[in-house]
PDB file of N, CA, C and O in Angstrom:
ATOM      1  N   UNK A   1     230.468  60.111  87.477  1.00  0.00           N
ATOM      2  CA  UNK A   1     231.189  60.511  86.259  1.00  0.00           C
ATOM      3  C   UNK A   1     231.833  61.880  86.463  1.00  0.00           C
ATOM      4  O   UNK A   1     232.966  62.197  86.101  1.00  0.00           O
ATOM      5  N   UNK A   2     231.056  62.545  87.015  1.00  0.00           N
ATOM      6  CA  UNK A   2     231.368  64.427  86.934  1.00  0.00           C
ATOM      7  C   UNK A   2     232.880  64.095  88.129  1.00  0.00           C
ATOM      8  O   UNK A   2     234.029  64.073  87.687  1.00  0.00           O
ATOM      9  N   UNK A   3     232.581  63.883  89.510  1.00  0.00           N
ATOM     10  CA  UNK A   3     233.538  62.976  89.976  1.00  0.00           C
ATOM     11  C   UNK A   3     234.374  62.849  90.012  1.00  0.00           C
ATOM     12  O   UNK A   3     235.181  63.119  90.901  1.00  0.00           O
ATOM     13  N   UNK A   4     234.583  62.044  88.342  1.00  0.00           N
ATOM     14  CA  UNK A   4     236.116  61.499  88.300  1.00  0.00           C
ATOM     15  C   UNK A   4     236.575  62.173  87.426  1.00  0.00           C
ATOM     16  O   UNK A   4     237.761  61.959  87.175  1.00  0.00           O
ATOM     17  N   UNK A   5     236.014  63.009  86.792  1.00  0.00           N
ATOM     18  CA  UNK A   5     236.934  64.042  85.805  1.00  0.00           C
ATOM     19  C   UNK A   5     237.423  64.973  86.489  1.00  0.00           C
ATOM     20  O   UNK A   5     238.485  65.517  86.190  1.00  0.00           O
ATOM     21  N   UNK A   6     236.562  65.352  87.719  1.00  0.00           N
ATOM     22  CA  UNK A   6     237.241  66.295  88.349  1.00  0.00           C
ATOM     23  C   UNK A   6     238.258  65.905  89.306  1.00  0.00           C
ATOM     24  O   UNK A   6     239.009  66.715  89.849  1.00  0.00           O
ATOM     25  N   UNK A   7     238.270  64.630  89.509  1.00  0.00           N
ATOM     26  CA  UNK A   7     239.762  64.075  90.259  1.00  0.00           C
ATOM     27  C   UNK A   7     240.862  64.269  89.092  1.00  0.00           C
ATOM     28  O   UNK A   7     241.904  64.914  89.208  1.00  0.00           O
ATOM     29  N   UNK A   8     240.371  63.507  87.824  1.00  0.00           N
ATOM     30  CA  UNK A   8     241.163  63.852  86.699  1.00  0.00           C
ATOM     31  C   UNK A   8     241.846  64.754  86.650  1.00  0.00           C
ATOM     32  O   UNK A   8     243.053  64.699  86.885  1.00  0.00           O
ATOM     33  N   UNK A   9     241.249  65.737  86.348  1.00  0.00           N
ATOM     34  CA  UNK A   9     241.495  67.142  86.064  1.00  0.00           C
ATOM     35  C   UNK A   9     242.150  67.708  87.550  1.00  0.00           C
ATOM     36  O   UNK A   9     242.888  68.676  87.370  1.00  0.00           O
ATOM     37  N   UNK A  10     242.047  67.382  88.648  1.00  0.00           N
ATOM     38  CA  UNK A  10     242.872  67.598  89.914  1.00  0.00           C
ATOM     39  C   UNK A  10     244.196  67.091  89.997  1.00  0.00           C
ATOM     40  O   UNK A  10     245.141  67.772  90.395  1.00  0.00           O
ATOM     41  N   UNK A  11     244.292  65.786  89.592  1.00  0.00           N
ATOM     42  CA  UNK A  11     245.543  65.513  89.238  1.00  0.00           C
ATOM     43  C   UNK A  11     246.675  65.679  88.166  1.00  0.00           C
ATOM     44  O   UNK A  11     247.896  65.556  88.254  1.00  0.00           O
ATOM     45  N   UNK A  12     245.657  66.077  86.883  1.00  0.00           N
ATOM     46  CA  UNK A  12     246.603  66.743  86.214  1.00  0.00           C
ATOM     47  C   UNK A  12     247.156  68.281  86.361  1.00  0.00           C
ATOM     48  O   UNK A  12     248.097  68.646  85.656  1.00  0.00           O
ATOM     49  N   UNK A  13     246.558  69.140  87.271  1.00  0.00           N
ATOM     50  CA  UNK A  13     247.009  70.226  87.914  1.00  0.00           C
ATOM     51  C   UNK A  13     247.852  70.573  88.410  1.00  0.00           C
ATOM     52  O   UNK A  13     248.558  71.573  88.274  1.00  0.00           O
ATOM     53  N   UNK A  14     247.865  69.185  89.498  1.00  0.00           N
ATOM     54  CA  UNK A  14     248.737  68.764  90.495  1.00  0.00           C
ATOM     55  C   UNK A  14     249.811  68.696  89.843  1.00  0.00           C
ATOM     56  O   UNK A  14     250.679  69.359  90.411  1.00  0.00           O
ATOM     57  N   UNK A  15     250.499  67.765  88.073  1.00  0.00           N
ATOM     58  CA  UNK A  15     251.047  67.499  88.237  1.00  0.00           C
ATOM     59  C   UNK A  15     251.901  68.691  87.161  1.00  0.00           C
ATOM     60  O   UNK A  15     253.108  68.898  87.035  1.00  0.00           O
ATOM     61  N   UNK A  16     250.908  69.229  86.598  1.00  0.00           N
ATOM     62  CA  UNK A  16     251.521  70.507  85.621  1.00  0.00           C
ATOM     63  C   UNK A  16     252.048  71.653  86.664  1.00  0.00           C
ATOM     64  O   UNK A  16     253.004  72.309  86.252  1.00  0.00           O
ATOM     65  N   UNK A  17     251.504  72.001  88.064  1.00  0.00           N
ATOM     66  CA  UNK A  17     251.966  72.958  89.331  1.00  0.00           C
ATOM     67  C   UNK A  17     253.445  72.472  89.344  1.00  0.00           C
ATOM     68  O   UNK A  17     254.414  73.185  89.084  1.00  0.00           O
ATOM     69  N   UNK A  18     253.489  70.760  89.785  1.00  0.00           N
ATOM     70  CA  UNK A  18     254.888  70.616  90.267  1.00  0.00           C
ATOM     71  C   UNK A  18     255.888  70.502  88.832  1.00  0.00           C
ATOM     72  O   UNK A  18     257.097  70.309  88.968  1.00  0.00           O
ATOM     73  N   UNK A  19     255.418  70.606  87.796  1.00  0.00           N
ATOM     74  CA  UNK A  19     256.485  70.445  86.519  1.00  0.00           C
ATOM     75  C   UNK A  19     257.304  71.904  86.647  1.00  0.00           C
ATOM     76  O   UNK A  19     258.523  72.076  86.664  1.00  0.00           O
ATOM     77  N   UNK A  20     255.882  73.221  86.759  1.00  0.00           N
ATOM     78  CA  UNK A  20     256.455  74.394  87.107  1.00  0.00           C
ATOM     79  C   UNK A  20     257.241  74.872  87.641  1.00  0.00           C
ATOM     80  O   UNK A  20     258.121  75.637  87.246  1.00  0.00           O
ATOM     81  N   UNK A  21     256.892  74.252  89.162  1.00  0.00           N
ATOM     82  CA  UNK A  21     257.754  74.501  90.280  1.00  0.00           C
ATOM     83  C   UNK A  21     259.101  74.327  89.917  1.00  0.00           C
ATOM     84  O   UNK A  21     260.025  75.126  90.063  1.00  0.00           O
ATOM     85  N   UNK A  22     259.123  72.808  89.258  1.00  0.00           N
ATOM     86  CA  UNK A  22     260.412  72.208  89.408  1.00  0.00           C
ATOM     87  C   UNK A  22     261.199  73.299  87.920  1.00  0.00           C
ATOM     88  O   UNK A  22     262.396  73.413  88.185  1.00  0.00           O
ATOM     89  N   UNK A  23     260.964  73.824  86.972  1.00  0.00           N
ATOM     90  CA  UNK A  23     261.104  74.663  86.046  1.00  0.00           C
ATOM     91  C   UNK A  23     261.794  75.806  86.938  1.00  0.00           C
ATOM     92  O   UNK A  23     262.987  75.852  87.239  1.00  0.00           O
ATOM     93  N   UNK A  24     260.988  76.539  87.225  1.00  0.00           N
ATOM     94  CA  UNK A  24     261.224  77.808  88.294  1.00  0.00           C
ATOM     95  C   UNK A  24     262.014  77.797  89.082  1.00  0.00           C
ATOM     96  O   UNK A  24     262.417  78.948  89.249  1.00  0.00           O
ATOM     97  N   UNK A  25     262.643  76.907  89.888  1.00  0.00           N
ATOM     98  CA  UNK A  25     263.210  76.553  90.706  1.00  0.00           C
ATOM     99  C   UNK A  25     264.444  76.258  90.508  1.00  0.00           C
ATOM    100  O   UNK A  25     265.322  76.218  91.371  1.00  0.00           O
ATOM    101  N   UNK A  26     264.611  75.926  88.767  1.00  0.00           N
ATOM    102  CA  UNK A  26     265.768  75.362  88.516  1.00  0.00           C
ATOM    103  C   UNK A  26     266.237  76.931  87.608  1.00  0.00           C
ATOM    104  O   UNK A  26     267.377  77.045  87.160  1.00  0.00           O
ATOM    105  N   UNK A  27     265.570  77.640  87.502  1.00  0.00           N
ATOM    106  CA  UNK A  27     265.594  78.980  87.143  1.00  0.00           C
ATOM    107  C   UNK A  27     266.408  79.849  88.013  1.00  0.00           C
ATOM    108  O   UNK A  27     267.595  80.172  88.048  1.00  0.00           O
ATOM    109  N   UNK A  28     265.313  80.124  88.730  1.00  0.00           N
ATOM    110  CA  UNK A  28     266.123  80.693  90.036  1.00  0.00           C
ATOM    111  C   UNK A  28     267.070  80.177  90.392  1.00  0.00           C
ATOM    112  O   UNK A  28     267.731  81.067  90.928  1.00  0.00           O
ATOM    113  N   UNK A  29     267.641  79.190  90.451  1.00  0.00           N
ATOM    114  CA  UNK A  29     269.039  78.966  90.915  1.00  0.00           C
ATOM    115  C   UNK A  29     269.959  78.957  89.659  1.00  0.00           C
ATOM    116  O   UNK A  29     270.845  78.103  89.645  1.00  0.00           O
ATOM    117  N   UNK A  30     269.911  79.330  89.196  1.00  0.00           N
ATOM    118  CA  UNK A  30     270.708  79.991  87.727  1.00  0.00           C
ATOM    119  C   UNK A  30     270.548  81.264  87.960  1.00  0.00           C
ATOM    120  O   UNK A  30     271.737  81.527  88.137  1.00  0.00           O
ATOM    121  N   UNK A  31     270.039  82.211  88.091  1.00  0.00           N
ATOM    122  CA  UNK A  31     269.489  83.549  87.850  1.00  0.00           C
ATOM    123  C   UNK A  31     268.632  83.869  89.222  1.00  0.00           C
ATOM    124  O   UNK A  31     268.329  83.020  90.060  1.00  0.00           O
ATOM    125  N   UNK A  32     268.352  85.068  89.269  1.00  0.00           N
ATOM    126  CA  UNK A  32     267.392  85.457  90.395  1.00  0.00           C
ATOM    127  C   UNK A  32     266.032  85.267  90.345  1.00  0.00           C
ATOM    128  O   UNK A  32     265.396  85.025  91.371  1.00  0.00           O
ATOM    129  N   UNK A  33     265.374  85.373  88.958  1.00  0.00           N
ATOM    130  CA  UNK A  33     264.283  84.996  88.756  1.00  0.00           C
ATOM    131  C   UNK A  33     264.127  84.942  87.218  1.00  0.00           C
ATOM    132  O   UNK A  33     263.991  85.915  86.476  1.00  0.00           O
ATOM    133  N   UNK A  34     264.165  83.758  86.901  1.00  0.00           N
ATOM    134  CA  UNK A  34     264.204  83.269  85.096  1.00  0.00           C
ATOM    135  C   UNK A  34     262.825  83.813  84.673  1.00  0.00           C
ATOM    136  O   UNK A  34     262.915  83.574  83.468  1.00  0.00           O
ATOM    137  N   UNK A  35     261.928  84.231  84.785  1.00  0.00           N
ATOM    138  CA  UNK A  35     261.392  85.386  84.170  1.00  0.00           C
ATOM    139  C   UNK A  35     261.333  86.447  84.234  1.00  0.00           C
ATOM    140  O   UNK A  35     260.417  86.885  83.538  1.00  0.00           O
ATOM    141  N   UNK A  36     262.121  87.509  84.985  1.00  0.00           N
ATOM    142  CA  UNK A  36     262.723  88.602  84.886  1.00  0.00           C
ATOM    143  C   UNK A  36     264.100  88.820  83.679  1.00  0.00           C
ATOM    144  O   UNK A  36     264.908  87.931  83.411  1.00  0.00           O
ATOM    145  N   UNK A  37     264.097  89.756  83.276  1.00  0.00           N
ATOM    146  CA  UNK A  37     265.235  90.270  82.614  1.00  0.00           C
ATOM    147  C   UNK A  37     266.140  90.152  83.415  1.00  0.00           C
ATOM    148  O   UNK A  37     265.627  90.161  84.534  1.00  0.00           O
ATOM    149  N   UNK A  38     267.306  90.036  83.487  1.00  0.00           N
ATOM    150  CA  UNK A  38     268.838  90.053  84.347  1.00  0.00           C
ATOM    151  C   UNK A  38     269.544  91.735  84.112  1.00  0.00           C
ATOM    152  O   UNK A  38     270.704  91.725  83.701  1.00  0.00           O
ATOM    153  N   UNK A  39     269.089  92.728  84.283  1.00  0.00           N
ATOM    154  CA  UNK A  39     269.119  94.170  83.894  1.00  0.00           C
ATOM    155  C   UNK A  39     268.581  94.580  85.131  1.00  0.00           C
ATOM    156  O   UNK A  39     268.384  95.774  85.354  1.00  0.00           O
TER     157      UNK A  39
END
């Protein structure tokens, strides 16, 4: 049981990291770094 929540919970990591990435990424190529100020 303990197990598979923690695969669970590994894969939803996995998949909230690459939502980021793909966020950030699409940031930065607009801007230098979309959470920095542009100043």
């Amino acid at each position: 049981m303990q197990g598979g929540i923690e695969a669970a919970f590994k894969a939803l990591h996995n998949e909230i990291l690459e939502q980021l990435n793909r966020i950030l990424s699409h940031h930065i190529h607009r801007r230098d770094f979309g959470l920095l100020p542009n100043r």
